[in-house]
C-alpha positions as a LaTeX table, in Angstrom:
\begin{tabular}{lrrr}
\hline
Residue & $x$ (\AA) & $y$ (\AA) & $z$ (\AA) \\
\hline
Unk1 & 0.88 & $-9.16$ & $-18.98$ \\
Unk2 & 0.95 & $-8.62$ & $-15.31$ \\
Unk3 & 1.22 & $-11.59$ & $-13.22$ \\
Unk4 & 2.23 & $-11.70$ & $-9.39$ \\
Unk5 & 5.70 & $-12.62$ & $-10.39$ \\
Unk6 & 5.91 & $-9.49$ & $-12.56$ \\
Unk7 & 4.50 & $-7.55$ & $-9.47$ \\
Unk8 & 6.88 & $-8.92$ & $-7.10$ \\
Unk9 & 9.94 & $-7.98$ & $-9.19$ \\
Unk10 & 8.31 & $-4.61$ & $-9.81$ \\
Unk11 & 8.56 & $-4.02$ & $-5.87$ \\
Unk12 & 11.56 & $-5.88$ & $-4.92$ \\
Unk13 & 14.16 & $-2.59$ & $-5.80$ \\
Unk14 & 12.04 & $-0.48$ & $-4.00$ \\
Unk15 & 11.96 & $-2.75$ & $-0.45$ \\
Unk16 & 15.35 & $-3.79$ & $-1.14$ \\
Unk17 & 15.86 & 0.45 & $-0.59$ \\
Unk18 & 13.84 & $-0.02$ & 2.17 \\
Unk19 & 15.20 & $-3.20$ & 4.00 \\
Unk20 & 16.59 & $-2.04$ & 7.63 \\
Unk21 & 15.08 & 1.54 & 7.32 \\
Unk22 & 13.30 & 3.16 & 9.76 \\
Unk23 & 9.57 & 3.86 & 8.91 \\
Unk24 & 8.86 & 7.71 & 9.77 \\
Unk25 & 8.18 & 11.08 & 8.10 \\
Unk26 & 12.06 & 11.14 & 6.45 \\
Unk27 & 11.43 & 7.91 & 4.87 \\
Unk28 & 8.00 & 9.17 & 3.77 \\
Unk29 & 9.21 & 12.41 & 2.16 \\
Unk30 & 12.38 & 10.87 & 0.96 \\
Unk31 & 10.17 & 8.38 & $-1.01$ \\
Unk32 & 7.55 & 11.28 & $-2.03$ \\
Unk33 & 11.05 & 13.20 & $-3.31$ \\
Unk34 & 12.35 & 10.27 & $-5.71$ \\
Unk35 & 9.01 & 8.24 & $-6.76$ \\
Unk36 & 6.21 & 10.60 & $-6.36$ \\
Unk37 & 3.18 & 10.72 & $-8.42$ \\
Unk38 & 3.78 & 10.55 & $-12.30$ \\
Unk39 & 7.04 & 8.97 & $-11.55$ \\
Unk40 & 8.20 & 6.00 & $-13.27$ \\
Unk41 & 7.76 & 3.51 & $-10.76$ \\
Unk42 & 5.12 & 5.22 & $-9.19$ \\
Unk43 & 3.11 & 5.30 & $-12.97$ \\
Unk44 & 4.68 & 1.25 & $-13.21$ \\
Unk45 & 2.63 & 0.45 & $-9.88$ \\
Unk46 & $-0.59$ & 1.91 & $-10.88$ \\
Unk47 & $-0.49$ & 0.05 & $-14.14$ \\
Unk48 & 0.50 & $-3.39$ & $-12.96$ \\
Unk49 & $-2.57$ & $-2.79$ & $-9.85$ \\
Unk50 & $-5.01$ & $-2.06$ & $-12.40$ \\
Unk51 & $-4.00$ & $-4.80$ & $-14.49$ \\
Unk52 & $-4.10$ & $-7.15$ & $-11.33$ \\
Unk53 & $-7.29$ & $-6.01$ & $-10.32$ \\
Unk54 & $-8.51$ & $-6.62$ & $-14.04$ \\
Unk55 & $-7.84$ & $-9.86$ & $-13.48$ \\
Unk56 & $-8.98$ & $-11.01$ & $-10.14$ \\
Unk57 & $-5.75$ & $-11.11$ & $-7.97$ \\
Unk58 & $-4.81$ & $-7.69$ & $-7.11$ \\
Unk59 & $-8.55$ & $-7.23$ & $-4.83$ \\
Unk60 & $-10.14$ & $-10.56$ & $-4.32$ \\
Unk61 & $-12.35$ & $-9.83$ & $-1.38$ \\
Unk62 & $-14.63$ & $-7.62$ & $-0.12$ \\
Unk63 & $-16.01$ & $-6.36$ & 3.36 \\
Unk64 & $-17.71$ & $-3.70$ & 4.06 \\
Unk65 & $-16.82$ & $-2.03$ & 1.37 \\
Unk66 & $-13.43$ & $-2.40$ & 0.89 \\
Unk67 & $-12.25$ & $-4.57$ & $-2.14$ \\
Unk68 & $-8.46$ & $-6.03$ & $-0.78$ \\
Unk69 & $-6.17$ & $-8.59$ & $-0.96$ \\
Unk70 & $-2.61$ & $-10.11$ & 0.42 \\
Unk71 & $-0.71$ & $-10.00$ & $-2.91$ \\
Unk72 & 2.42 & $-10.70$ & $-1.83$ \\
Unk73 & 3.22 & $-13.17$ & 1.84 \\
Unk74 & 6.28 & $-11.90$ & 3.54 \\
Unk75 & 9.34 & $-13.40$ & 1.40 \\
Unk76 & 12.72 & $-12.64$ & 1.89 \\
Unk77 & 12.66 & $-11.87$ & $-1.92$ \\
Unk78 & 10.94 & $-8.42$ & $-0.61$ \\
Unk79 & 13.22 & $-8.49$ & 2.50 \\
Unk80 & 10.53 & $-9.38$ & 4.31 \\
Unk81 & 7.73 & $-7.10$ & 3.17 \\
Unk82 & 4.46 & $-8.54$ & 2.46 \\
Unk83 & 2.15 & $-6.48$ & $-0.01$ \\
Unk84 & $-1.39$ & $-5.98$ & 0.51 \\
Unk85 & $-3.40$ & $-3.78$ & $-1.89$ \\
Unk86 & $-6.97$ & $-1.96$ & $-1.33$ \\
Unk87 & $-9.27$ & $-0.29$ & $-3.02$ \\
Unk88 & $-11.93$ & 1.84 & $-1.07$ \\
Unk89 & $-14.06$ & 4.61 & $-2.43$ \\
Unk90 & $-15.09$ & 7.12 & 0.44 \\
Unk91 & $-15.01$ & 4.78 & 3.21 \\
Unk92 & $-13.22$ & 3.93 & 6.94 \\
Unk93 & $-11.91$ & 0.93 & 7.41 \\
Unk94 & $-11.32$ & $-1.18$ & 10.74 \\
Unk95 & $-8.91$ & 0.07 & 13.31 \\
Unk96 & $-5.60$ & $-1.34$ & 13.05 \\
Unk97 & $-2.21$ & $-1.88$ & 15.06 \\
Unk98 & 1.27 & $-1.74$ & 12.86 \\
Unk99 & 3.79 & $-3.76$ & 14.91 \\
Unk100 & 6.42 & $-2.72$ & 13.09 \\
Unk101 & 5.08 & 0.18 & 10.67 \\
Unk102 & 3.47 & 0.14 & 7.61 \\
Unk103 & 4.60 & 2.27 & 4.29 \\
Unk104 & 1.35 & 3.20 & 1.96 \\
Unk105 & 1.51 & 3.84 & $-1.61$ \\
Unk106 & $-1.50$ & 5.90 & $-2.32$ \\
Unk107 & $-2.64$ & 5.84 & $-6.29$ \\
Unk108 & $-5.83$ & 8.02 & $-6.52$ \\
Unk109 & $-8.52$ & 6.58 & $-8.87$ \\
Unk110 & $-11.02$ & 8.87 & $-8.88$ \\
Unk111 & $-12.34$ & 12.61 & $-7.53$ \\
Unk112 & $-9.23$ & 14.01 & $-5.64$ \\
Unk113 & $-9.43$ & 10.95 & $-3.08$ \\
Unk114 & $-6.91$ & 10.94 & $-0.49$ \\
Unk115 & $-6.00$ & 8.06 & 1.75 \\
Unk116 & $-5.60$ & 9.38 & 5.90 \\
Unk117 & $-5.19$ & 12.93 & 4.39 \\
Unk118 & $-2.57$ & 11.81 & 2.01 \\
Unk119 & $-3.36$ & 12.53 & $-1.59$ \\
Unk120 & $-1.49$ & 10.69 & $-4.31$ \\
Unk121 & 2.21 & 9.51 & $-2.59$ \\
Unk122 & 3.43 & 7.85 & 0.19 \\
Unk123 & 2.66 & 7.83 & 3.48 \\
Unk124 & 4.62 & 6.45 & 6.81 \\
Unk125 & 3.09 & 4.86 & 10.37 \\
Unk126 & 6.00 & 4.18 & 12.10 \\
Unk127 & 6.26 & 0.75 & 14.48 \\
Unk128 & 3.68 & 1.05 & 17.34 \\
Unk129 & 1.09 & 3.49 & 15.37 \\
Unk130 & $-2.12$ & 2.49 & 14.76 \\
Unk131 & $-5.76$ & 3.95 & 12.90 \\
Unk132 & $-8.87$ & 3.51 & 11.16 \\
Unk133 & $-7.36$ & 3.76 & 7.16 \\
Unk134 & $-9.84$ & 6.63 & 5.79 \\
Unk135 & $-10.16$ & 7.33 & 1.99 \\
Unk136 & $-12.35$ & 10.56 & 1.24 \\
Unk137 & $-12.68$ & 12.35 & $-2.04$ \\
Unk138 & $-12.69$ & 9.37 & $-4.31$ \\
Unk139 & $-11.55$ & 6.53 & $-5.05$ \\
Unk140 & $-8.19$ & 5.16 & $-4.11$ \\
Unk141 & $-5.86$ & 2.08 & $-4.14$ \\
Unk142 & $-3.21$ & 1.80 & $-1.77$ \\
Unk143 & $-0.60$ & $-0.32$ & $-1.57$ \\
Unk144 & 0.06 & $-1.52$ & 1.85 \\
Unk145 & 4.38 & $-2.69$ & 2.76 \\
Unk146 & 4.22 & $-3.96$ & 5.75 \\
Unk147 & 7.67 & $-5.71$ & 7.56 \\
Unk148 & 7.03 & $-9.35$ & 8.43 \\
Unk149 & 3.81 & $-9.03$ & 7.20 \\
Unk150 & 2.77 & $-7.75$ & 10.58 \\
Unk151 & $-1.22$ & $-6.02$ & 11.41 \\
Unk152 & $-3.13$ & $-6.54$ & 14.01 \\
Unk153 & $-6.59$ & $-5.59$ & 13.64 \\
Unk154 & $-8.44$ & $-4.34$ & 16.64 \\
Unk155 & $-11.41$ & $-6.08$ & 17.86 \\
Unk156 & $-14.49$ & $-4.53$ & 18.27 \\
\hline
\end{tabular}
C-alpha cells in the first residue's frame, strides 16, 4: 500500500545524498550513473507514483492540462526538499524561476515522451535557471525536488 509516509521514506535516502550538493550537470549524470531507468529505486518511484496517482494524492489538480500536486512540503525529514509530482502528456507548461535549482525525475508513461529533451532519468536546473517544463512524445510523470520548496512562477 502506498501512502505519503511510504513515499516520503522512499525519497528520504536519496535527498539525504543530495542534502548540501550542488544542482548541475555532475549531479545529474552522477544520479543518471547509479539510479537510472530500470534501477531499483528508480523502478520503486514509478510504482509508488502510480499507486499515488491511483489513489488521488500523487496528481490532485489540474490546469491546463497538467494533472500535479505538492506531495511532499519542505521537511527537514527530506533535508529540506519538497516533492511535487506531474503528469503531462504532450504539453508546455508555465514559465518558471528555480531559486535554488530543481532536480527532475523523469518516468516516461507512454510513446517515447521526454520531459525538456530528457527521456527517462534525471535532469538538473541549477539555482537561478528558469523554463517552460515541455513533455513531447508521450506521456510523462516527473518528479519535481526542489530545496526549500522554492518556484516562482512567472506571470504572464
Amino acid at each position: 500500500m502506498s501512502t505519503v509516509d511510504t513515499f516520503q521514506d522512499l525519497i528520504a535516502p536519496l535527498t539525504a545524498s543530495l542534502a548540501g550538493r550542488p544542482l548541475d550537470e555532475a549531479l545529474a549524470a552522477e544520479l543518471n550513473r547509479t539510479h537510472p531507468a530500470g534501477s531499483p529505486l528508480f523502478e520503486a518511484i514509478v510504482a509508488a507514483c502510480r499507486a499515488g496517482d491511483a489513489a488521488g494524492w500523487i496528481c490532485p489538480h489540474e490546469h491546463g492540462g497538467i494533472r500535479y500536486g505538492r506531495v511532499i512540503k519542505p521537511t527537514p525529514a527530506l533535508n529540506g526538499f519538497s516533492v511535487d509530482v506531474v503528469d503531462m502528456r504532450d504539453v508546455v507548461g508555465p514559465h518558471h524561476v528555480h531559486p535554488n535549482g530543481e532536480i527532475d525525475l523523469v518516468m516516461p508513461l507512454d510513446g517515447d515522451a521526454r520531459f525538456d529533451g530528457q527521456a527517462a532519468g534525471w535532469k538538473v536546473y541549477p539555482p537561478g535557471s528558469a523554463h517552460r517544463p515541455t513533455v513531447t512524445g508521450g506521456r510523462a510523470y516527473v518528479l519535481y525536488l526542489l530545496p526549500e520548496g522554492a518556484i516562482q512562477f512567472t506571470k504572464a
